[in-house]
C-alpha positions as CSV (number, residue, x, y, z in Angstrom):
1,X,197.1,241.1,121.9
2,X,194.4,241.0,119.6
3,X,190.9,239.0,120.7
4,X,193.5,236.5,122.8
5,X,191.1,233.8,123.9
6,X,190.7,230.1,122.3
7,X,191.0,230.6,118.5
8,X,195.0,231.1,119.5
9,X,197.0,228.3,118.4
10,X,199.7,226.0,120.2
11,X,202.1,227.5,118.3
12,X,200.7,231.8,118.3
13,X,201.3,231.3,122.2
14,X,204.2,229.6,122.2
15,X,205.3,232.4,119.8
16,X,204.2,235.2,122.6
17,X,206.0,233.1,124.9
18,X,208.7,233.5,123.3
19,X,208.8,237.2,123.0
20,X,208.0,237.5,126.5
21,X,210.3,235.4,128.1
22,X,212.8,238.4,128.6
23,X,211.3,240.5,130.9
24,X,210.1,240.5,134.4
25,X,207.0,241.8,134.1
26,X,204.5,241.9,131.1
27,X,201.1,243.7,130.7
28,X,198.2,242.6,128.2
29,X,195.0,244.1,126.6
30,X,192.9,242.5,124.7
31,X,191.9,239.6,126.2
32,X,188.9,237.8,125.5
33,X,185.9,238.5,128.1
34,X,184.6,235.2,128.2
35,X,186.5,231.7,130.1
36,X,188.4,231.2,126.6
37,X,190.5,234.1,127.4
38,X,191.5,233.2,130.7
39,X,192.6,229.6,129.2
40,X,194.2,231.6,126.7
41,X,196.6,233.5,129.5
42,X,197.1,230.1,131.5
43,X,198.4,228.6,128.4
44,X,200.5,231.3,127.7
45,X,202.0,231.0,131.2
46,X,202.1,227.7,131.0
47,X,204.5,227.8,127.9
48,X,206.5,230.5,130.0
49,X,207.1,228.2,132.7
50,X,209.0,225.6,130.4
51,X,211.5,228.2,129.1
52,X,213.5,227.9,132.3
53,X,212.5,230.8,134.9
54,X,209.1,230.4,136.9
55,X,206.1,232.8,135.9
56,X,203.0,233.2,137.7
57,X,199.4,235.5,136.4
58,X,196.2,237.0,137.3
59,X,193.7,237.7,134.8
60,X,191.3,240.7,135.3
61,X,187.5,240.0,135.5
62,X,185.5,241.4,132.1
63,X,185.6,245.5,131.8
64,X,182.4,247.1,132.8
65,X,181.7,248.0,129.0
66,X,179.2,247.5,126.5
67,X,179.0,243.9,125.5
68,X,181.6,244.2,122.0
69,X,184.0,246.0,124.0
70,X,184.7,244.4,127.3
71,X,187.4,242.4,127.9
72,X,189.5,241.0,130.3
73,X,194.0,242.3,130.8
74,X,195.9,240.3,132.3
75,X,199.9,240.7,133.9
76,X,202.6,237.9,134.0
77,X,205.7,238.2,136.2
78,X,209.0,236.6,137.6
79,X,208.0,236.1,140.9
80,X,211.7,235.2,141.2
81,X,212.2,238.6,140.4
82,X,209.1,240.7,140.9
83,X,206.5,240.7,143.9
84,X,203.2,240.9,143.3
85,X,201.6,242.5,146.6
86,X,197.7,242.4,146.8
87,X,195.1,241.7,144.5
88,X,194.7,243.4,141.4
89,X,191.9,245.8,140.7
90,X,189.8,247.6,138.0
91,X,189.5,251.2,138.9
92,X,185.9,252.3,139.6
93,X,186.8,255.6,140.4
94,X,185.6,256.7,136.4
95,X,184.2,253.8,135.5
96,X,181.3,255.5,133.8
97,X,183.2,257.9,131.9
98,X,185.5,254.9,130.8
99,X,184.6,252.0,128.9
100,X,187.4,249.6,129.9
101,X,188.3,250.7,133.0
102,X,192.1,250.5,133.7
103,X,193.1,247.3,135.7
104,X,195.8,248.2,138.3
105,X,197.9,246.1,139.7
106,X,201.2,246.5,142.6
107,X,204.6,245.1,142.6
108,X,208.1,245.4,144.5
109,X,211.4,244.7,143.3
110,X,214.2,245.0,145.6
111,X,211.6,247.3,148.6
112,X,210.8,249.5,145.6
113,X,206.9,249.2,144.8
114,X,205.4,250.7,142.0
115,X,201.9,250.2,140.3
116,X,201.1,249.6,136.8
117,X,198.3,250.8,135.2
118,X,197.0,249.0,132.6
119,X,194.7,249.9,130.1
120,X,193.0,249.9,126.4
121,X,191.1,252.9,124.9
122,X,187.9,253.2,123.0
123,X,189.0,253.4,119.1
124,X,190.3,256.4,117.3
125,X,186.9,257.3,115.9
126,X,185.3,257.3,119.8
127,X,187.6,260.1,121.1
128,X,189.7,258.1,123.5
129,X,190.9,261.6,125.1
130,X,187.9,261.7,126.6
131,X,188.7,258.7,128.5
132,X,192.4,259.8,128.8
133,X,191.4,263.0,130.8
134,X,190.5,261.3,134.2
135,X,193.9,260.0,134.4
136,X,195.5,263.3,135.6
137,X,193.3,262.8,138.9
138,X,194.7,258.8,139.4
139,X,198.2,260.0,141.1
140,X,196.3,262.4,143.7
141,X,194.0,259.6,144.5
142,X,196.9,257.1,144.9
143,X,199.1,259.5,146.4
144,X,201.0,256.9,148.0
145,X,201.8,254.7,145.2
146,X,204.3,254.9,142.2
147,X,201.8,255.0,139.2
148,X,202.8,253.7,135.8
149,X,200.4,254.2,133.0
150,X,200.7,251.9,130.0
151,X,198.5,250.1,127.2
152,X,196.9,251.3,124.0
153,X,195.9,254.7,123.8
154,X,194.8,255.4,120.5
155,X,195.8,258.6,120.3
156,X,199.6,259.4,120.0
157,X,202.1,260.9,122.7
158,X,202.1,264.6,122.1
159,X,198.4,264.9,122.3
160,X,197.2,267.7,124.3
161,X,195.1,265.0,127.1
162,X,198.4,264.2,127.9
163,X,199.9,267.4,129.5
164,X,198.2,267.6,133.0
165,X,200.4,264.0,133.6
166,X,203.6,266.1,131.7
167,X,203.2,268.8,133.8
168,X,203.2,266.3,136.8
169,X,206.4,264.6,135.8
170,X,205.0,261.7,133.7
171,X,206.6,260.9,130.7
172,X,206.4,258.7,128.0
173,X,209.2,256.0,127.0
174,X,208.7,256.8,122.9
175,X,208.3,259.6,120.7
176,X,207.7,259.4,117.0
177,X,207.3,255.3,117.2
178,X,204.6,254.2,115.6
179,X,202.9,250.9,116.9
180,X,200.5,249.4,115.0
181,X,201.0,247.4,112.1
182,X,199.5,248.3,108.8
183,X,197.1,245.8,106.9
184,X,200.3,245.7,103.9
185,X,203.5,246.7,104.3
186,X,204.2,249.5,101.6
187,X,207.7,249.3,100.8
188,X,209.8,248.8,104.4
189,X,207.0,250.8,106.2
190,X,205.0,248.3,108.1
191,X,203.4,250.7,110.8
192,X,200.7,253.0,110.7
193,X,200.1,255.1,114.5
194,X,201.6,256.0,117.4
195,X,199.3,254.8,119.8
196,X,201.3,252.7,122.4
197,X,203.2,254.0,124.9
198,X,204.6,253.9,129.0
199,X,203.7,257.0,131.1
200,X,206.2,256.8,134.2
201,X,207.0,259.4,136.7
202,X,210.2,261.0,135.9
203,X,210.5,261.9,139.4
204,X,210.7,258.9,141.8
205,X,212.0,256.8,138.2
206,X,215.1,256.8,135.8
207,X,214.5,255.1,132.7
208,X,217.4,253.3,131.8
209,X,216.5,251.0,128.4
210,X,213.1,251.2,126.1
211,X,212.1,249.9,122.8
212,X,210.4,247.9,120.6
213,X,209.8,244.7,119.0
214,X,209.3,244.1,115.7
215,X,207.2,240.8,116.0
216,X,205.8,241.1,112.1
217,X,209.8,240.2,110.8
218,X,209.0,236.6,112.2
219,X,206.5,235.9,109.9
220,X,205.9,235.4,105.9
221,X,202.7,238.5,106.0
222,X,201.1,240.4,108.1
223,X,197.8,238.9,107.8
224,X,199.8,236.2,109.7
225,X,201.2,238.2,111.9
226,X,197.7,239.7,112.8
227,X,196.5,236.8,114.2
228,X,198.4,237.2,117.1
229,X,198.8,241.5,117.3
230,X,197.9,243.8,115.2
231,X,200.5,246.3,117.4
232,X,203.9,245.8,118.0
233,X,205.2,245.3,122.3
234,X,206.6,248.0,123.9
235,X,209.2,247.4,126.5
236,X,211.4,249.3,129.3
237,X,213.3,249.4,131.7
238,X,213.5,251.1,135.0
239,X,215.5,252.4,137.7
240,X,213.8,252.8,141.1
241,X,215.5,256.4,142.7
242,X,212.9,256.2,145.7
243,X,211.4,253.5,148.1
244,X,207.6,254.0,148.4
């Protein structure tokens, strides 16, 4: 999202609603840290809930960053088709090497749980592999869970952070698909980086169906379109091979 909190219109959530409504399970960064951006994601589910299938949410508290960084993420689900089992939880394990701590959360569909990992880098400019690093140690300190790793990175797929999670069987759904959406579009290119992606571990998972969605063709500009995202969703879809 971008700064999702109470300066989103009626209409820019029922818009989000609308791309959501497809999937099962949805994952958000970017939401404001204050009570507007809880609103924000009640509204949002709110709108969800009229479209015909029942939704449910839990919004994370505020990141334990400086002030102009934290925020809050927040995940939406089908709990007619997805179990949420727990509480969620931002992971303290690194939580002084990582400004916005990632903000875990477990699920089971059909007796196969798996737990998504959700989280939003420090900028370009700030080095976010030095946040990215600590995520090789995550799956050896939740060995028993099925770890999915997803959210705005910053930094594209084939960077060299990522390799200790390759070498342990996490992949990523895209490859050479850029994400964010450029100020202008310049002819038909309208993105700029490769910076969002799903990590999921080709092991215990089969991916079946991935992609993305092109949310800046539903509007006149992209200044419009910014108001909502400046990057595009990323979706997929999974096959569980294992019961954990």
């Amino acid at each position: 999202m971008q700064n999702f909190g109470k300066t989103k219109s009626e209409s820019e959530i029922n818009f989000v609603a609308n791309v959501l409504n497809e999937f099962d399970v949805v994952a958000l960064q970017e939401i404001v840290a204050g009570s507007g951006g809880i609103q924000a994601v009640a509204k949002l589910a709110d709108a969800l809930n009229r479209k015909g299938a029942k939704w449910e949410y839990v919004v994370s508290d505020p990141t334990q960053s400086t002030p102009y960084a934290s925020e809050r993420y927040a995940y939406l689900w089908k709990p007619g088709r997805v179990e949420k089992t727990g509480n969620g939880w931002l992971d303290q394990h690194f939580k002084n090497k990582i400004d916005r701590e990632p903000f875990m959360a477990d699920f089971c569909y059909e007796n196969k749980s798996f737990t998504l990992v959700n989280f939003h880098a420090i900028p370009k400019k700030k080095q976010p592999e030095t946040e990215i690093k600590y995520f090789k140690f995550l799956p050896n300190i939740y060995p028993e869970k099925d770890l999915i790793f997803l959210g705005d990175f910053n930094v594209p797929q084939n960077h060299t952070v990522f390799n200790p999670l390759r070498k342990a069987g996490y992949l990523p759904i895209l490859v050479n698909q850029k994400t964010t959406m450029k100020m202008e579009c310049k002819g038909n290119e309208c993105l700029a980086s490769e910076y969002d992606n799903i990590f999921f571990n080709s092991k215990d998972l089969k991916l079946l169906d991935f992609g993305v969605i092109l949310i800046y063709k539903s509007f006149p500009d992209m200044k419009a379109v910014r108001r909502i995202s400046d990057h595009i969703p990323v979706w997929a879809e999974f096959e569980f091979a294992l019961s954990r």
